[in-house]
C-alpha positions in Angstrom: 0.0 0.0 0.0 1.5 3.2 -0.8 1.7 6.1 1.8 -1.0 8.2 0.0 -3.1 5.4 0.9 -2.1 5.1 4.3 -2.6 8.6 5.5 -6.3 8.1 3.5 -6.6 5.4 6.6 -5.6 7.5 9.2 -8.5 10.4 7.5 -10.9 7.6 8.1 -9.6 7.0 11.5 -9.8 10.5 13.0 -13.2 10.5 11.1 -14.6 7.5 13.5 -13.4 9.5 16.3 -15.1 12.7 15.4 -18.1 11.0 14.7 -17.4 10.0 18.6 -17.9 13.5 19.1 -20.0 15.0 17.4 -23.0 12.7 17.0 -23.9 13.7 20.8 -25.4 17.6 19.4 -27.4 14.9 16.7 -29.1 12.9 18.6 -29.3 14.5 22.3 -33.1 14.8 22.4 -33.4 10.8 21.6 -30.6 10.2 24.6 -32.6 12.5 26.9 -35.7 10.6 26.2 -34.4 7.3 26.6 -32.6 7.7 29.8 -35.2 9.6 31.3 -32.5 12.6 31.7 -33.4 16.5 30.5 -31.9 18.1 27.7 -29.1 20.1 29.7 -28.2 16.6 31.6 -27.5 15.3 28.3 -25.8 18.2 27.0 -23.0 17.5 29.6 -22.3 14.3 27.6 -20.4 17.1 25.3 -19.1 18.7 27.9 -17.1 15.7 30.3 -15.9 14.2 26.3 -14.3 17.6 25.6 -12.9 19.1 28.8 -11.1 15.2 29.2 -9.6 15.0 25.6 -8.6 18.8 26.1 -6.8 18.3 29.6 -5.8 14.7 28.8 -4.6 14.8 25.1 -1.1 17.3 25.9 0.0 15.3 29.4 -0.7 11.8 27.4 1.5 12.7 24.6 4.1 14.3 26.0 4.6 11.1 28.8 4.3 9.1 25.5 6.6 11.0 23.2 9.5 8.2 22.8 6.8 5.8 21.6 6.8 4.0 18.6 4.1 5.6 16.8 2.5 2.9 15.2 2.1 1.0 18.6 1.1 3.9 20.1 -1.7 4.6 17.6 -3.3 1.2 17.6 -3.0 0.8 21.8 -5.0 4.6 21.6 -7.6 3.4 19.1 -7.9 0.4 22.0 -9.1 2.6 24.6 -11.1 4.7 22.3 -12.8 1.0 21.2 -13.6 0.0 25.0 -14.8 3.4 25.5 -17.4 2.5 22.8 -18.3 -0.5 23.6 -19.0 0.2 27.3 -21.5 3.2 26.0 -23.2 0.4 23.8 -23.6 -2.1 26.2 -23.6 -0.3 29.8 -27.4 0.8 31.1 -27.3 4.2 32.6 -26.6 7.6 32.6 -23.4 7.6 35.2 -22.4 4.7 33.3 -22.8 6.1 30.0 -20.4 9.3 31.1 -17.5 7.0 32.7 -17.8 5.4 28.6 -17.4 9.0 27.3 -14.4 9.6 29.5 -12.3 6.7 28.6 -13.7 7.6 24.9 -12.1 10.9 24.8 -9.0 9.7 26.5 -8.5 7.5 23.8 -10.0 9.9 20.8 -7.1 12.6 21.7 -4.3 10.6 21.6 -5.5 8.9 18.2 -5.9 12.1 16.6 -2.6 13.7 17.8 -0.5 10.4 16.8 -2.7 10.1 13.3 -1.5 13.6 12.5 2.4 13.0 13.3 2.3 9.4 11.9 0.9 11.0 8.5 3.6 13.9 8.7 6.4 11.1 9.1 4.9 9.0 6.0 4.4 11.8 3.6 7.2 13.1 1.2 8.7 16.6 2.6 6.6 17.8 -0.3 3.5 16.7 0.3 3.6 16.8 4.3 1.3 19.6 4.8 -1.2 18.0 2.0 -1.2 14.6 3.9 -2.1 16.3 7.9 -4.7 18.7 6.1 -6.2 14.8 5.0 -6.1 13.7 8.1 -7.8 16.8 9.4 -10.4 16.7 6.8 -11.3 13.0 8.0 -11.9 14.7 11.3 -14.0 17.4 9.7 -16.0 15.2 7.8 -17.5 13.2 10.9 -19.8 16.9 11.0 -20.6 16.4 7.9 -21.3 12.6 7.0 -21.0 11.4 10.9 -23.4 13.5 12.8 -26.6 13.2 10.3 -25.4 9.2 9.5 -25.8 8.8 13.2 -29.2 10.8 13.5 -30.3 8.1 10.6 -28.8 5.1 12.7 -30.4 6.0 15.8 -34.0 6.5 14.5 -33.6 2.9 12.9 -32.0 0.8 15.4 -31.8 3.0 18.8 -28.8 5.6 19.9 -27.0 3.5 21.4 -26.5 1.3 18.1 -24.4 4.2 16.8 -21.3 3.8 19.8 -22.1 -0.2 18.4 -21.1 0.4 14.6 -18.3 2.9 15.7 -16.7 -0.1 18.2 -16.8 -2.6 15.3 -15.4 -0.5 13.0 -12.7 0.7 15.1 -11.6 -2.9 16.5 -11.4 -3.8 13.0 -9.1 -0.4 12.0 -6.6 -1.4 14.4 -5.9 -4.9 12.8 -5.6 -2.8 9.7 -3.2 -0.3 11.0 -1.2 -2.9 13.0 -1.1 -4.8 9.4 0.1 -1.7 6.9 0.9 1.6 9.3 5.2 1.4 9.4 7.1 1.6 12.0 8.0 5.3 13.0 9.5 6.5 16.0 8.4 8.7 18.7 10.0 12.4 19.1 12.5 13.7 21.7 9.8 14.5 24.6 8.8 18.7 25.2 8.0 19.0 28.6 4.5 20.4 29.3 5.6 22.8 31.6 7.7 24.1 28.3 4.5 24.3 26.2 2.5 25.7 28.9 5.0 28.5 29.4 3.7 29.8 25.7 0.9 31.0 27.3 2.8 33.5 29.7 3.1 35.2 25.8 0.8 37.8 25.7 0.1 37.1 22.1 -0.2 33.6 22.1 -2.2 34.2 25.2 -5.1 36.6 23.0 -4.6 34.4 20.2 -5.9 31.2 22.3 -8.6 33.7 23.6 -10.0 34.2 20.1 -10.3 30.8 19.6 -12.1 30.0 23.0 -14.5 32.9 22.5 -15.3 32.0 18.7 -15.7 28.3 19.0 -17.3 28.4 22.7 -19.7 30.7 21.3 -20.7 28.6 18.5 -20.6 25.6 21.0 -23.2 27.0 23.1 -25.7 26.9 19.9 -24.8 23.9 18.9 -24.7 21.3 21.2 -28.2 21.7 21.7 -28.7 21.6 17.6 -31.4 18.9 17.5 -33.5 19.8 20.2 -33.5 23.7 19.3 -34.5 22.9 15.5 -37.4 20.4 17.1 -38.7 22.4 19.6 -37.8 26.2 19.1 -37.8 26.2 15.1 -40.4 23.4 14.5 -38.9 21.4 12.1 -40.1 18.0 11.8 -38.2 15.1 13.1 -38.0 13.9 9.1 -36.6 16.4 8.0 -33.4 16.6 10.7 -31.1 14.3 8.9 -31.1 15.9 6.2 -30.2 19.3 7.3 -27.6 18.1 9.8 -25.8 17.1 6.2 -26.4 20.7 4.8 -24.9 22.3 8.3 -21.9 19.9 8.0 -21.5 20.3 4.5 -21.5 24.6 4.4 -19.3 23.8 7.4 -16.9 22.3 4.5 -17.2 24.7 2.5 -17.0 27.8 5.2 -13.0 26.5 5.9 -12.1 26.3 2.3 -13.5 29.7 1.9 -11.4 30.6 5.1 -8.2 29.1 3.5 -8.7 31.2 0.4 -9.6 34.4 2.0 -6.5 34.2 4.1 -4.1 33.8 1.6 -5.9 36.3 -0.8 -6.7 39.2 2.0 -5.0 38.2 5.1 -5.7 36.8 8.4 -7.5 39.6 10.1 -9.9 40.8 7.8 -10.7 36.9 7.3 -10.8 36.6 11.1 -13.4 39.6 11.7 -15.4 39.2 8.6 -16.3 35.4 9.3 -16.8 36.2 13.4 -19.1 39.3 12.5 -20.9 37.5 9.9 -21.2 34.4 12.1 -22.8 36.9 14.5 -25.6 38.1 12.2 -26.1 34.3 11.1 -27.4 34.0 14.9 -29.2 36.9 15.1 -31.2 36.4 12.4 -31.9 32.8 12.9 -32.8 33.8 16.6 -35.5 36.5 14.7 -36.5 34.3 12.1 -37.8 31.5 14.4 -39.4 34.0 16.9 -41.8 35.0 14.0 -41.8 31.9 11.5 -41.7 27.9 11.8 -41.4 28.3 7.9 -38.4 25.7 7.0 -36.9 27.6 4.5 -35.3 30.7 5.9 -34.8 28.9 9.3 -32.1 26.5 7.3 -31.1 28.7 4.7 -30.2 31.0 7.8 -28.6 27.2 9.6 -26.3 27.5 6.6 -25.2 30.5 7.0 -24.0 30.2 10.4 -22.2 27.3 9.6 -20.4 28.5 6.6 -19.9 31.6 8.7 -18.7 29.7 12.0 -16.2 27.5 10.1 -14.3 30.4 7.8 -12.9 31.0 10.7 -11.2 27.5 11.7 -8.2 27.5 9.0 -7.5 31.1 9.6 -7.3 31.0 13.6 -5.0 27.6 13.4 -2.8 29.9 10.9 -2.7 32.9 13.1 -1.9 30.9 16.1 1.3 29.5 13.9 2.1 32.9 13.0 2.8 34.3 16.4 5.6 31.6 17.1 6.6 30.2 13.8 9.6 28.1 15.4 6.9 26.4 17.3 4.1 25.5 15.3 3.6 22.1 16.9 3.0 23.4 20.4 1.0 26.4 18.6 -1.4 23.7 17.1 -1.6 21.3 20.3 -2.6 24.6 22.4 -4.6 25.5 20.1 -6.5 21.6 19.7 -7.0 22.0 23.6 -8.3 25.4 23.5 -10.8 23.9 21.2 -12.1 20.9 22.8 -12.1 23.9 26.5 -14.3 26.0 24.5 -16.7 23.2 23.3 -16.8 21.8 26.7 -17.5 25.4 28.5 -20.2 26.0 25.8 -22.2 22.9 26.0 -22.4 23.9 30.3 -22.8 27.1 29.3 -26.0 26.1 26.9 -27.2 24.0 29.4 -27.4 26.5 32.1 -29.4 29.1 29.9 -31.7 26.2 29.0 -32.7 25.6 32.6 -32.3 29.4 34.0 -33.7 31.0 30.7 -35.0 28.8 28.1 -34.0 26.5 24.9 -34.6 29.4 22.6 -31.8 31.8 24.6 -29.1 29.9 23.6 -28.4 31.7 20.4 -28.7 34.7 21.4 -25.7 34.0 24.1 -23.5 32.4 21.2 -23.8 35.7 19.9 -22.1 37.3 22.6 -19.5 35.0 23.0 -18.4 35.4 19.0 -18.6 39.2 19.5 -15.9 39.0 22.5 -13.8 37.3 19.7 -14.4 39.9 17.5 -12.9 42.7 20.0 -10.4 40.7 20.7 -9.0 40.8 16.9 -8.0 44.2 16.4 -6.3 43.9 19.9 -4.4 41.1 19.0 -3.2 42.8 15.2 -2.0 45.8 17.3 0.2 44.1 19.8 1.5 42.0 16.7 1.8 44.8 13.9 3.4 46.7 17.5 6.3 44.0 17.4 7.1 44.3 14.0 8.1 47.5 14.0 9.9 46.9 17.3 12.1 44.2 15.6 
């Protein structure tokens, strides 16, 4: 098997582990029913997955550095498995989160050691083209994963999706024992080395942007399926298919935010996308005050997605930017700032739907992008400042 071929592997990998992930905001109203549990209970299921991959993830790999990497990546994919496989079979809600814990133990090291195996395997040329692959792979569990679940679990039950994404798990990591080479580990950077990055003041705004864009957008969508049911009226029919339409304008909103980086820079990119991501919310928080009319509400669903996800490629850029000689720590920071901000916007969503209501939620997504949006110029300043200093 040739590498290309190989790093297409470790795309579908990291795409069974988004799915993981994702598939929660899908099919949360049919969890909380089941289990007896309210919608904010089940929300939380987002909330323990991200906080332990983003606290877990950076200790794991740095105590795991010197490991052979293909080893590493099949034991990882091991734990994610079991973690599957007790949510399939276990009754229970406090059984259910223990699952997503040793899940997302698992899902962060599989993704990390994906992304450097397929850096190691790829010609210097085509490096960059083989981890934006294996990104893609995790990208496309919000496109294909989250409404392929939805489907699953209105066939065969919710918990028949953590079934399927076991099986095919256990049967990836015969696979990538069988063709993934060999490839050592890396000399080990201590954590207290990457978490001294953050006494930078830029890095430190940088991460800030990301936490305040993506928890924003979090806070909305983690409660996706039960907002578009009950607030917006859409019929339960109908969900699937415009779960695919968010995830696919979610593909084509980074793409977009690839291109408009390179071709206008990274701020203008950074507070066009935020600002427009904050009139996709406002309007969609209008539109279903006034009108259960489908059309607008998911024309408008597109928008904020497309909107929402310009602003991934161009964030994980600027974060490189501000300490080129460290881009790997830049982009671990960065992954853990992400799964922070999706963890502190599901609790966030969940305390507005008990305290306020299911409809509030995004209106306070709003105000979480906005912070980001302040935060831009703030950031170009300090940086455009230490330019001319040097």
């Amino acid at each position: 098997m040739s590498n290309t071929w190989r790093v297409y592997l470790l795309a579908l990998v990291t795409f069974l582990v988004g799915t993981s992930e994702y598939v929660i905001s899908g099919i949360l109203d049919k969890i909380s029913d089941t289990m007896g549990i309210s919608v904010t209970s089940a929300g939380q299921l987002v909330t323990i997955f991200s906080f332990v991959y983003a606290i877990s993830t950076p200790i794991l790999m740095a105590l795991t550095a010197k490991v052979e990497r293909q080893k590493l990546l099949v034991w990882a994919l091991g734990i994610f498995v079991m973690g599957n496989i007790l949510s399939f079979v276990l009754p229970g809600y406090s059984s259910f989160l223990a699952a997503r814990v040793i899940m997302a133990v698992g899902a962060g090291m599989v993704v990390v050691t994906a992304l450097d195996v397929a850096a190691k395997i790829a010609a210097p040329s085509k490096q960059a083209s083989a981890i934006a692959t294996v990104v893609m792979g995790f990208t496309a569990s919000l496109i294909i994963g989250v409404p392929l679940g939805r489907i699953v679990a209105a066939q065969f039950g919710w918990k028949s999706v953590f079934g399927i994404l076991a099986l095919a798990g256990l049967v990836a990591m015969f696979v990538l024992y069988a063709i993934i080479p060999r490839v050592q580990g890396d000399k080990p950077i201590p954590l207290s080395k990457q978490l001294a990055f953050l006494k930078n003041g830029n890095v430190a705004l940088g991460l800030a942007i990301t936490f305040f864009w993506l928890g924003g957008y979090s806070i909305a969508y983690t409660y996706i399926s039960p907002y578009l049911l009950d607030v917006a009226g859409l019929k339960d029919g109908m969900l699937s298919g415009v779960l695919l339409a968010f995830g696919i304008a979610s593909l084509v909103g980074s793409k977009f935010g690839g291109f408009s980086t390179d071709k206008w820079g990274v701020f203008p990119t950074l507070s066009g996308g935020m600002l427009l991501h904050v009139i996709a919310l406002l309007l969609l928080s209008l539109t279903v005050t006034y009108t259960h009319s489908w059309l607008p509400i998911v024309t408008l669903l597109i928008l904020w997605s497309f909107a929402a996800w310009s602003s991934g490629p161009t964030q994980q850029f600027n974060l490189v930017r501000i300490e080129p000689n460290y881009s790997g720590i830049m982009l671990s920071l960065n992954q853990s700032m992400m799964q922070l901000s999706m963890a502190a916007g599901a609790g966030i969503g969940g305390v507005m739907i008990d305290r306020v209501s299911l409809s509030s939620i995004t209106w306070v997504g709003m105000v979480g992008v906005a912070i980001a949006i302040v935060a831009v110029p703030f950031l170009k300043m300090r940086m455009n400042a230490g330019s001319q200093g040097a």
